[in-house]
C-alpha positions in Angstrom: 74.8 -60.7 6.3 72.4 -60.0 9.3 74.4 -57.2 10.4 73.6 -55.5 6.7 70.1 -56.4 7.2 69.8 -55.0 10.9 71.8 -52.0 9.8 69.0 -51.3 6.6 66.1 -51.9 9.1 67.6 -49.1 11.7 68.5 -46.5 8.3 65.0 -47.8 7.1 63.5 -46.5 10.3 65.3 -43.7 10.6 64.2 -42.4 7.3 60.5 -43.2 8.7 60.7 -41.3 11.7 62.5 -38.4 10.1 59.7 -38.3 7.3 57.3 -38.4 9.9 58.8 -35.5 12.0 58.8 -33.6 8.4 55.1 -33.9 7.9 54.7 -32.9 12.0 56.8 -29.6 11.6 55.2 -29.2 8.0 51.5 -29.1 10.3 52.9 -27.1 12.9 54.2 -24.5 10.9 51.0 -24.1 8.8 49.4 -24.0 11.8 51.4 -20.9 13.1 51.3 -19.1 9.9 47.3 -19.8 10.1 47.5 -18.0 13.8 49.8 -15.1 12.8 47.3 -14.4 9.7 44.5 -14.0 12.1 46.4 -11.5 14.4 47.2 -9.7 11.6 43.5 -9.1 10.7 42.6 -9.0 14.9 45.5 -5.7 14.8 43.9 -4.1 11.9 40.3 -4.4 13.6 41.6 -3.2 16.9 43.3 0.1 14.5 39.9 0.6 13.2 38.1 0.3 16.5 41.0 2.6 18.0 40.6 5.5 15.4 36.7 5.5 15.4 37.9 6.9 19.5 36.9 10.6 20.4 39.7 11.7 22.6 38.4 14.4 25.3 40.7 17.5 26.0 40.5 19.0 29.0 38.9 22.0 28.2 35.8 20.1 26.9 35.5 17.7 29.9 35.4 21.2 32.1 32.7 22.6 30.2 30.9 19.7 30.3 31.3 19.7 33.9 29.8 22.8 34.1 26.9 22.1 32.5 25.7 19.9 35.3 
């Protein structure tokens, strides 16, 4: 009879620690879906930022040249 009883304590924790390790990755994971949202809007700022860029040929950075 104690062996049952030892064995339903050690499948009794088990099922404790593997809940536990559930509710950890559960966090974790929302977590790095939280993260991967933000780069996601941090990519489409730096697009913006990186069209709003004037690119200078060569022919205009001679002329301006030039001109001092």
């Amino acid at each position: 009879m104690n062996w049952v009883l030892l064995f339903g304590l050690i499948a009794l924790g088990g099922l404790i620690m593997m809940i536990s390790y559930a509710v950890w990755l559960w966090h974790k994971a929302s977590d790095l879906f939280s993260e991967l949202e933000m780069l996601g809007q941090r990519s489409e700022e730096l697009a913006d930022l990186l069209s709003q860029i004037q690119p200078v040929t060569p022919d205009d950075s001679t002329s301006q040249r030039r001109r001092f």
